[in-house]
NUDREN-606825 format. One record per residue (C-alpha): y, z, x; residue in three letters; residue number from 0. Coordinates in nm, 2 decimals. Layout:
N
> north/up/east/residu/num
> Y/Z/X/ala/NUM
...
//
This chain:
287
> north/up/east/residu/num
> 0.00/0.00/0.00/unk/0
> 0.33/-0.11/0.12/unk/1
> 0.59/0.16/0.19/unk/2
> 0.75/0.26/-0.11/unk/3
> 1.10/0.36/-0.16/unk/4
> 1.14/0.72/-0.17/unk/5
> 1.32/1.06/-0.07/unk/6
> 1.01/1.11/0.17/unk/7
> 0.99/1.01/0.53/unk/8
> 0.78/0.70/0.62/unk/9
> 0.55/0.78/0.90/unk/10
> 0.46/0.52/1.18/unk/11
> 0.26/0.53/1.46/unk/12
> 0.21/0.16/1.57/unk/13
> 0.00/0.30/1.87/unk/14
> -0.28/0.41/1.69/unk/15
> -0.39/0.01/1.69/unk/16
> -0.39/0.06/2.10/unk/17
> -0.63/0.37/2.06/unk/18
> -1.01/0.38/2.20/unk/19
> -1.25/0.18/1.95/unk/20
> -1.42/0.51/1.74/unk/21
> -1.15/0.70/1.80/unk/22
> -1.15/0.92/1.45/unk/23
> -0.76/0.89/1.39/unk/24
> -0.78/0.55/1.38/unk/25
> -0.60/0.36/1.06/unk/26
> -0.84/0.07/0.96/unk/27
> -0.62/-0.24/1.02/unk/28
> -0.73/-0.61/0.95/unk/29
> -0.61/-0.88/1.27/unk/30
> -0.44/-1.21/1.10/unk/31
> -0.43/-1.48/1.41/unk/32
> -0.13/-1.73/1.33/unk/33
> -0.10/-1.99/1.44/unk/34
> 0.04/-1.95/1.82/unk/35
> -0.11/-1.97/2.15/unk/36
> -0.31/-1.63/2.25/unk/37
> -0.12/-1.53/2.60/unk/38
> -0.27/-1.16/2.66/unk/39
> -0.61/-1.18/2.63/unk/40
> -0.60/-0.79/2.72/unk/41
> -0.39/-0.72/2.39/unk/42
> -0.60/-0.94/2.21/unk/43
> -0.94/-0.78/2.30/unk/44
> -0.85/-0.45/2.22/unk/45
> -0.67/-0.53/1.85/unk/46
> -1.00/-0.73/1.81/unk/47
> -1.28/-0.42/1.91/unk/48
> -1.04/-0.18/1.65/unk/49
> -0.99/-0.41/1.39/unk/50
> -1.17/-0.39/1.06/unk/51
> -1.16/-0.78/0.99/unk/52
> -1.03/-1.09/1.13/unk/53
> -0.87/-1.35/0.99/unk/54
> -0.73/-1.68/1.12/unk/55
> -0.47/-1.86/0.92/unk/56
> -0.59/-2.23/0.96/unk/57
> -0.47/-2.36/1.29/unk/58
> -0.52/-1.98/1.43/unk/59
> -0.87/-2.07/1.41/unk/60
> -0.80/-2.35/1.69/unk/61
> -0.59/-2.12/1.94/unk/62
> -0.87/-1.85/1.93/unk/63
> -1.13/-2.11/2.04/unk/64
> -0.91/-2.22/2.28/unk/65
> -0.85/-1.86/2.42/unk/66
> -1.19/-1.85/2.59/unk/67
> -1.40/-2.07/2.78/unk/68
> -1.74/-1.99/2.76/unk/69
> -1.99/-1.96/2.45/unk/70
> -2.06/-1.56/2.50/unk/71
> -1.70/-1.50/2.48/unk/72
> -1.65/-1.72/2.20/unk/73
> -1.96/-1.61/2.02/unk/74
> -1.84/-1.24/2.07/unk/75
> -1.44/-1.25/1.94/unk/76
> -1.57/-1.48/1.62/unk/77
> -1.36/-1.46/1.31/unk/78
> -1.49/-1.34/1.00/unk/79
> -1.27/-1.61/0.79/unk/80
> -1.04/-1.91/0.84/unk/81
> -0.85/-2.00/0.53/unk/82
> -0.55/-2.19/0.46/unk/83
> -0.54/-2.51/0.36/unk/84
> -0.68/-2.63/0.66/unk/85
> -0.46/-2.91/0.79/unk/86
> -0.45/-2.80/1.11/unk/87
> -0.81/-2.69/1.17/unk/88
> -1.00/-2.92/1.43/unk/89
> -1.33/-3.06/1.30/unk/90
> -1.51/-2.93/1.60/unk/91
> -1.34/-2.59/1.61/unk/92
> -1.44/-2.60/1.28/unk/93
> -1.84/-2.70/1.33/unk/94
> -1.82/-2.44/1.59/unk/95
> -1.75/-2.12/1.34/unk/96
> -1.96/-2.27/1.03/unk/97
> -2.28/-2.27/1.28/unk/98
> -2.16/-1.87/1.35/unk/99
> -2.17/-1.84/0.98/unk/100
> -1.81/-1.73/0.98/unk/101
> -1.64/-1.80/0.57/unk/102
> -1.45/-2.12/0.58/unk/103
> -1.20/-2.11/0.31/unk/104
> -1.00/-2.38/0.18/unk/105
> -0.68/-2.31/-0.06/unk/106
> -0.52/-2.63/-0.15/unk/107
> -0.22/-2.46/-0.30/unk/108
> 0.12/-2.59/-0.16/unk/109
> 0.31/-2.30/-0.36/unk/110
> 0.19/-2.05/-0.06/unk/111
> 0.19/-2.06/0.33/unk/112
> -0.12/-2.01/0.50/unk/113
> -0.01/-1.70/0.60/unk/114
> 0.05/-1.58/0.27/unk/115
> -0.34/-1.68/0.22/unk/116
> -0.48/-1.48/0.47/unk/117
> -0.32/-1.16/0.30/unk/118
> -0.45/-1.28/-0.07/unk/119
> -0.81/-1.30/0.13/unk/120
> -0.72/-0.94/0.32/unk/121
> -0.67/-0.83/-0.01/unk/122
> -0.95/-0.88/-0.17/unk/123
> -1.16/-0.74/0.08/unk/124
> -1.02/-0.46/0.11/unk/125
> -1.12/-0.38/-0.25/unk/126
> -1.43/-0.30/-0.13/unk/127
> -1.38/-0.09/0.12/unk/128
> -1.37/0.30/0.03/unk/129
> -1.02/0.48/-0.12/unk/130
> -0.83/0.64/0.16/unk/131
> -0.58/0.95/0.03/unk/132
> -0.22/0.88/0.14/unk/133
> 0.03/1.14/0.16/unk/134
> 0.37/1.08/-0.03/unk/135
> 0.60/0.84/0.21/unk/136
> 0.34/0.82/0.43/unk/137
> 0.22/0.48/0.52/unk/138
> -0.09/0.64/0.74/unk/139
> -0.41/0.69/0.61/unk/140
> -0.57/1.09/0.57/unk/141
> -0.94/1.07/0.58/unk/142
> -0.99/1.45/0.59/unk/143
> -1.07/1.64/0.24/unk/144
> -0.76/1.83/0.12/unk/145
> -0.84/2.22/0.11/unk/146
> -0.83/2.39/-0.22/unk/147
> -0.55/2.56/-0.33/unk/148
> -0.34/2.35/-0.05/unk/149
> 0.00/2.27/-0.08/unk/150
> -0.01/1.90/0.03/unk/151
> -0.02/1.66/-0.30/unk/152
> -0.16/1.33/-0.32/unk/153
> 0.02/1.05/-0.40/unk/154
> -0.24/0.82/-0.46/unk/155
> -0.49/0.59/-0.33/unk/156
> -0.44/0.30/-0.06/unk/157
> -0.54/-0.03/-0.19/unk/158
> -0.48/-0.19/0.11/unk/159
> -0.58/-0.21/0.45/unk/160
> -0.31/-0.23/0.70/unk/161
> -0.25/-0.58/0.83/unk/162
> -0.15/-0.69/1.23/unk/163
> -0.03/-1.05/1.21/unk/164
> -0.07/-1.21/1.59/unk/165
> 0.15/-1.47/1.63/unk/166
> 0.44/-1.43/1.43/unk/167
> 0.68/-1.47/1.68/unk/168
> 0.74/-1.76/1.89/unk/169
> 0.73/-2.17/1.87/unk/170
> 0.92/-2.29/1.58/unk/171
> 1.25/-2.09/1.49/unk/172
> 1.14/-2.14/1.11/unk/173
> 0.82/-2.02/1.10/unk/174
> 0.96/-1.71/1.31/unk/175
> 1.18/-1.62/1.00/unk/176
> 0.91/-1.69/0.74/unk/177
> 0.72/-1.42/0.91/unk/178
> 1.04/-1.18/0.91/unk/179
> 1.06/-1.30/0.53/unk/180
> 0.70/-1.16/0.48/unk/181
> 0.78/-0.83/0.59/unk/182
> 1.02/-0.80/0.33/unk/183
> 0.82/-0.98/0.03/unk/184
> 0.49/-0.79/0.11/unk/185
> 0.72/-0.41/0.14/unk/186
> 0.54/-0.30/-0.14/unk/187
> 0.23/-0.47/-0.14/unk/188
> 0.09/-0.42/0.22/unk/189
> 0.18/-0.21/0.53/unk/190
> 0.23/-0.55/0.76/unk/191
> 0.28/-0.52/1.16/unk/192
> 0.39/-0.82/1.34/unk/193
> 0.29/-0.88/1.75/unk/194
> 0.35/-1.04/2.01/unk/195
> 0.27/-1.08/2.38/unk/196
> 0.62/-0.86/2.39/unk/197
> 0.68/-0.68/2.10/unk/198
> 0.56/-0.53/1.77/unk/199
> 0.76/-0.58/1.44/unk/200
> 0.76/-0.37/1.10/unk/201
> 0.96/-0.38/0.82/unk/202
> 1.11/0.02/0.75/unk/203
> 1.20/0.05/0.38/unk/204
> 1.52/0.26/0.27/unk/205
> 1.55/0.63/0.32/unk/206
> 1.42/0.84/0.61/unk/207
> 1.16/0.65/0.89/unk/208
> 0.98/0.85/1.15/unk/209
> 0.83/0.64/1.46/unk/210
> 0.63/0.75/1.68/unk/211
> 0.68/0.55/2.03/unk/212
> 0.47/0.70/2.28/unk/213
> 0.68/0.52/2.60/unk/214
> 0.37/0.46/2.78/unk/215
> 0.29/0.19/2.51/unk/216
> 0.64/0.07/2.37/unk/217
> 0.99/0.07/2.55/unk/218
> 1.24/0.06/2.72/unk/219
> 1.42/-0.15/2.43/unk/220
> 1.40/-0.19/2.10/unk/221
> 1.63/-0.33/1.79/unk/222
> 1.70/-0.26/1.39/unk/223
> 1.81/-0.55/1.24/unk/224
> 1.93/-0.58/0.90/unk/225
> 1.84/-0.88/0.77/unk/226
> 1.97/-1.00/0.46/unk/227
> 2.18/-0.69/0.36/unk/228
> 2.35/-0.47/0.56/unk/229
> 2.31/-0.09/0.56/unk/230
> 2.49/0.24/0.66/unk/231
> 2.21/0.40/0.96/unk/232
> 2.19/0.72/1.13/unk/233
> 1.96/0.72/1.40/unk/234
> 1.85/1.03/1.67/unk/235
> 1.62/0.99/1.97/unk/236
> 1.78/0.65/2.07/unk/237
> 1.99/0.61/2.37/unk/238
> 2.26/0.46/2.14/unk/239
> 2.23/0.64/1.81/unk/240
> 2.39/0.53/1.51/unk/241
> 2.59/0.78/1.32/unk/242
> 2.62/0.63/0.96/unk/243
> 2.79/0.32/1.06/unk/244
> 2.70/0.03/0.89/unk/245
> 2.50/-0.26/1.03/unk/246
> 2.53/-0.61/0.92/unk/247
> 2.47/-0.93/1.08/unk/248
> 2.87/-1.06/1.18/unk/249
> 2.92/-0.72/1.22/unk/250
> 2.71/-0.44/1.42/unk/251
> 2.37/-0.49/1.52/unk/252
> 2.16/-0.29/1.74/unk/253
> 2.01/-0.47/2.01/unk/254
> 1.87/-0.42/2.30/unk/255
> 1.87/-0.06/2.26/unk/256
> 1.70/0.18/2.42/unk/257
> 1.41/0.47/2.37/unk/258
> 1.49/0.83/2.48/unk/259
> 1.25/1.03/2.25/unk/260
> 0.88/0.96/2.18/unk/261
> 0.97/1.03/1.82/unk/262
> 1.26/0.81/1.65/unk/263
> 1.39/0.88/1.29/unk/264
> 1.58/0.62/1.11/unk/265
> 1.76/0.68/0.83/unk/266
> 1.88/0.35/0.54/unk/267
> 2.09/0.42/0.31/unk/268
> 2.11/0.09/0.09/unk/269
> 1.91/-0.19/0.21/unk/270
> 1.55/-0.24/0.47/unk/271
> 1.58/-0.34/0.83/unk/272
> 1.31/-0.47/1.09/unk/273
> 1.28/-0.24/1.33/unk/274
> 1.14/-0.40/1.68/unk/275
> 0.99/-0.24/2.00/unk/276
> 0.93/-0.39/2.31/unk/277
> 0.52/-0.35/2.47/unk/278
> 0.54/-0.20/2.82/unk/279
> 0.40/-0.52/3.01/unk/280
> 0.27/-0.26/3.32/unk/281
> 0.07/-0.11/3.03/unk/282
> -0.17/-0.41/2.98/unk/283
> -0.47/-0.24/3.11/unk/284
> -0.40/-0.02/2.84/unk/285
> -0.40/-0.32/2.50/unk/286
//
């Protein structure tokens, strides 16, 4: 379930997709490969071994072929669907995953990107995976049985899985925003990362955010922009906090800011904003 508009504080932690494979505090997460070349293999790897399904968006299917060289390799980091309406899939990439027995699915309608797609398919499967408890503004998962008598309430059940798009950024400057333009359509619909070789993406709905940014994963710099509408946004742990001024694009922006806590809280008073880090690059033994 999407974040949802409240006087609660929305919880990240976009490292917990870096954790161990197993490691109990993991959030299941489903990968989405656009449709972009795969530079960090090292990144890849370790969002594939965590993830709980993988999808490529048509032509995705093609750059994860391409990513690897022999058949083990291949065989081993296979999808478990390709869908879109599969214009850009090559017929031998395609051969390739039918003999694996990987789902091939074909959606022929023009009224949604491929992208869009692969979280109608992510969508569906995650009906069938067991309910997860959710605390209010809290788009993490609790897996552990709530305590009688306890004060925490439950807002609900998660109908969704979280989703890591690969590829969003990068090539054509269109298909860059469409992927910022799916944060904001999915905000209620899906908890949607995106990544890159350089950075990871989310979308932080109004009221308070929390982020965890453990700096040996993400920094130095990072960015909220506010797309669309501006807002008024207070800020603390940044090296340049904002202190209720607003931010609008032709007016202030914060760029190329920088972490100073592990923990940043961002507060929105009227509208969303993407909020960017950057991936420490001496880290990649790490992702």
């Amino acid at each position: 379930m999407g974040a949802e508009q409240s006087t609660e504080t929305t919880i990240w932690a976009p490292g917990d997709f870096f954790n161990p494979s197993g490691d109990e505090d993991n959030q299941p997460f489903a990968l989405l490969i656009l449709n972009q070349d795969i530079t960090n293999l090292k990144l890849f790897e370790t969002l594939y071994k965590n993830s709980k399904l993988v999808i490529c968006a048509d032509g995705g299917a093609n750059r994860l072929y391409d990513a690897y060289t022999t058949e083990e390799d291949r065989f081993s980091h296979a999808p478990t669907c390709i869908a879109g309406d599969l214009d850009s899939l090559r017929p031998d990439v395609q051969s390739y995953y039918s003999s694996l027995g990987v789902e091939i699915l074909k959606v022929a309608d023009q009224d949604s990107t491929d992208f869009e797609k692969c979280l109608s398919w992510i969508s569906e499967q995650a009906k069938d995976f067991p309910p997860i408890l959710t605390l209010p503004g809290d788009n993490g998962m609790v897996e552990e049985e709530v305590e009688s008598g306890s004060e925490v309430k439950i807002s609900g059940m998660q109908p969704e899985i979280t989703v890591l798009a690969l590829g969003g950024f990068g090539g054509r400057v269109d298909h860059s925003f469409h992927s910022i333009n799916i944060l904001y359509t999915t905000l209620h619909t899906h908890t949607l990362y995106l990544i890159s070789s350089e950075n990871i993406t989310f979308l932080l709905p109004v009221g308070d955010n929390t982020i965890h940014t453990p700096h040996s994963l993400f920094g130095p710099t990072c960015g909220i922009l506010p797309v669309g509408h501006g807002s008024a946004m207070t800020t603390s742990g940044l090296v340049w906090d904002l202190h209720g001024q607003e931010s609008k694009f032709g007016g202030l922006v914060s760029t190329s800011n920088h972490l100073e806590s592990e923990v940043i809280h961002v507060r929105l008073e009227d509208a969303p904003a993407v909020f960017t880090l950057e991936l420490r690059q001496q880290e990649a033994r790490v992702v």
